[in-house]
Backbone as numpy.savetxt, mean C-alpha at the origin, in Angstrom:
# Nx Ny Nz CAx CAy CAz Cx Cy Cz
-32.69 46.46 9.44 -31.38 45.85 9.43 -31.52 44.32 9.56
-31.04 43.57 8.71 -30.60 42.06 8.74 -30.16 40.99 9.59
-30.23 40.61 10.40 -29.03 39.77 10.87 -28.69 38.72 10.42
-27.33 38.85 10.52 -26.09 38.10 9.84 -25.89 37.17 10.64
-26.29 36.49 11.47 -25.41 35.51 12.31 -24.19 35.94 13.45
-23.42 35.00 13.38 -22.48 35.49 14.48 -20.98 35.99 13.72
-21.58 36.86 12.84 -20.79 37.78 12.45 -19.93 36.57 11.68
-20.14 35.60 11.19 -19.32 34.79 9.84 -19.34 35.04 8.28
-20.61 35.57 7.95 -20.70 35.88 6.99 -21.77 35.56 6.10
-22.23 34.28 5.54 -22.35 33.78 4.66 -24.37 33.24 5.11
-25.29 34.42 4.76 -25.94 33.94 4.82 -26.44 33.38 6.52
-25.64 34.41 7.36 -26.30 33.58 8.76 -25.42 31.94 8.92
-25.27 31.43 8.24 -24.31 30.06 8.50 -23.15 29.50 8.76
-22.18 30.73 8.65 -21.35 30.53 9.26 -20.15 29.99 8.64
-20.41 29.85 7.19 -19.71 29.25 5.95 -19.01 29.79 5.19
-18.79 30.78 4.64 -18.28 31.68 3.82 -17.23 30.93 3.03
-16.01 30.68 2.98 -15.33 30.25 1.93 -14.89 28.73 2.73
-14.60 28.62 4.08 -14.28 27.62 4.60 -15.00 26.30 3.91
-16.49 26.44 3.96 -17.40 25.06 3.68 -16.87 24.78 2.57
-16.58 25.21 1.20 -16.53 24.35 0.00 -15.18 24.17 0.13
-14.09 24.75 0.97 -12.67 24.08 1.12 -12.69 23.06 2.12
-13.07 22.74 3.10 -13.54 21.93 3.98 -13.93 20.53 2.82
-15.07 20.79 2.07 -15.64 19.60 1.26 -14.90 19.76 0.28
-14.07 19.88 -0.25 -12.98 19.64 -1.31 -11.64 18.69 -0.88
-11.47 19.70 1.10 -10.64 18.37 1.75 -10.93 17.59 1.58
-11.99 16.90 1.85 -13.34 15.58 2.18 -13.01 14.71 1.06
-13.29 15.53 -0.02 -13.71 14.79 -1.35 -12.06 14.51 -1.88
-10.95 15.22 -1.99 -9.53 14.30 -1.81 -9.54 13.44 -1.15
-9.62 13.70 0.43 -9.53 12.36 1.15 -10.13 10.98 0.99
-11.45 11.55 0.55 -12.33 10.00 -0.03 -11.60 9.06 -1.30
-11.04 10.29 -2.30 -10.44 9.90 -3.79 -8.87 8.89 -2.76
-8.36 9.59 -2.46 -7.16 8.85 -1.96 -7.27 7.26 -0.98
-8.28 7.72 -0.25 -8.27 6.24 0.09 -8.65 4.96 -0.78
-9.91 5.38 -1.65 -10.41 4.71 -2.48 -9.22 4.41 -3.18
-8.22 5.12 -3.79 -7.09 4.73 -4.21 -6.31 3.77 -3.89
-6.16 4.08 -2.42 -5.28 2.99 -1.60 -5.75 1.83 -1.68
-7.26 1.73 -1.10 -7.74 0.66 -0.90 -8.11 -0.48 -2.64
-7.84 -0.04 -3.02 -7.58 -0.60 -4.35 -6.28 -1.52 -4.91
-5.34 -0.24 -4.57 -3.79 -1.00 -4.95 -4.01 -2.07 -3.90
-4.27 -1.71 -2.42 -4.03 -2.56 -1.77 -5.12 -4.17 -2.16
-5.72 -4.33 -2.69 -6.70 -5.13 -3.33 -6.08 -5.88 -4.58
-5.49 -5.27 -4.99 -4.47 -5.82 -6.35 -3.47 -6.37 -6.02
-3.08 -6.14 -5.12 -1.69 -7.16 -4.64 -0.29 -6.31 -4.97
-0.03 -5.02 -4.86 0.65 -3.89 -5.39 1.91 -3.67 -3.84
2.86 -4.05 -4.16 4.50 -4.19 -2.94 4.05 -2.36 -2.47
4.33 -2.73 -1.50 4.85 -0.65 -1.03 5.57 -0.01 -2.15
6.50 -1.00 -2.66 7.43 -0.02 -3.97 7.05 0.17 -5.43
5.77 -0.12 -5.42 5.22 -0.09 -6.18 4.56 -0.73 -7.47
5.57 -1.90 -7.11 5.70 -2.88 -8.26 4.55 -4.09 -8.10
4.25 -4.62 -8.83 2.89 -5.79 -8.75 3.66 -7.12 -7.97
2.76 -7.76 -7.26 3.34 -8.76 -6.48 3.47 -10.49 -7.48
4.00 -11.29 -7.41 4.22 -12.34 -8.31 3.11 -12.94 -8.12
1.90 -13.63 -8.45 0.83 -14.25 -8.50 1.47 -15.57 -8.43
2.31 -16.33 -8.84 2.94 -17.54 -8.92 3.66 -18.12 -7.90
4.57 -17.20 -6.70 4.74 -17.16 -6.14 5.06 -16.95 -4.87
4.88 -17.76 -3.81 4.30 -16.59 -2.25 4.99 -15.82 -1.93
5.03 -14.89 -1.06 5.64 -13.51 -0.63 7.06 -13.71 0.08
7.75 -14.73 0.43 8.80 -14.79 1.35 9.91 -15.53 -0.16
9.32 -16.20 -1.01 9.98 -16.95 -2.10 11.30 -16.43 -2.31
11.70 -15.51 -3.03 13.07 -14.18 -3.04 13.64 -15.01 -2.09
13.41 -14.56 -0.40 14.08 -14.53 0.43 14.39 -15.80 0.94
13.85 -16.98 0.41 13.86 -18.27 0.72 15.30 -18.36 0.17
15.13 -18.43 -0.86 16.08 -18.77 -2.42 17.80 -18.04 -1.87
17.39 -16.59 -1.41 18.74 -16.04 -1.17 19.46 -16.87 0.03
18.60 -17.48 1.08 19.17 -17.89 2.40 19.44 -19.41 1.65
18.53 -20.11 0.59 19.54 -21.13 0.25 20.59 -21.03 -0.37
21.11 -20.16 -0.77 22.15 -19.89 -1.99 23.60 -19.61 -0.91
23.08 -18.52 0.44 23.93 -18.20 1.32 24.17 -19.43 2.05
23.76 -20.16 2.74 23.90 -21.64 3.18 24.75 -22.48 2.33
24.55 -22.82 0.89 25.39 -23.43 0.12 26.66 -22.70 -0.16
26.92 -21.47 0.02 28.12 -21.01 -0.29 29.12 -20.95 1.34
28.21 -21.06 2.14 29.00 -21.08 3.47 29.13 -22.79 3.78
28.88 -23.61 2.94 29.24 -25.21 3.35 28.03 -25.59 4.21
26.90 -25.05 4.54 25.93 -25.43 5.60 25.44 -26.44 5.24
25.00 -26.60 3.71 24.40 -27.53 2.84 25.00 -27.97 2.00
25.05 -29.13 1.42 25.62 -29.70 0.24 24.49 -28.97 -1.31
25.62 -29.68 -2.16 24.67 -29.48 -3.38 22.89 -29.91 -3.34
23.39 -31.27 -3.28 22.13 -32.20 -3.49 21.09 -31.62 -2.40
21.71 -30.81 -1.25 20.50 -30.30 -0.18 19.77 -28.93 -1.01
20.79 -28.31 -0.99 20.40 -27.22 -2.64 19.45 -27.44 -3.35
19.62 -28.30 -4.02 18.81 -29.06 -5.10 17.19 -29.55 -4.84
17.21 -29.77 -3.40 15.97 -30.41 -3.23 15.22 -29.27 -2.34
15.86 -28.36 -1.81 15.01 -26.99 -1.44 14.53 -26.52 -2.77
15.78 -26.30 -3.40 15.29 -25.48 -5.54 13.51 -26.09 -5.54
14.09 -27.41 -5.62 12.55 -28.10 -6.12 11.67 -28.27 -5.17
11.72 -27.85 -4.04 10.51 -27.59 -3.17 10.13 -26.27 -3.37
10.88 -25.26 -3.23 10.19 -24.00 -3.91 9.79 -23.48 -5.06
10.12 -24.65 -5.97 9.33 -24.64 -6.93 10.55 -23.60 -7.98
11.62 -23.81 -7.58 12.53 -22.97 -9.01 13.26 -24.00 -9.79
């Protein structure tokens, strides 16, 4: 008579179908990060969209708080005008 191990199965080791699902987890998990760590390398927003190379990350939100300032009287035109051309629009 043989022995089998501790009664797992596979050859005494203990492996039977678990090990190659186990390393199939593994090997997704490796594919997905490598994934991530990529987009994240490209410059890729959470929403999916590519980030502006031309312009820095807060720009949008610059532009909207000058636009809201000039429509609430905070700023004049000409103050308008010379934020525009500091941020470069």
């Amino acid at each position: 008579m043989m022995y089998r191990g501790f009664g797992y199965g596979y050859n005494g080791m203990g492996g039977g179908l678990w090990m190659p699902l186990f390393g199939l987890l593994v090997l997704v998990a490796i594919v997905l990060l490598v994934v991530w760590a990529v987009r994240a390398a490209s410059g890729h927003h959470a929403d999916g969209g590519p980030a502006s190379p031309s312009r820095p990350a807060g720009h949008d939100e610059a532009v909207a708080i000058a636009k809201r300032r000039l429509a609430s009287g905070e700023i004049t035109a000409e103050q308008y005008g010379e934020i525009m051309r500091t941020l470069g629009d």
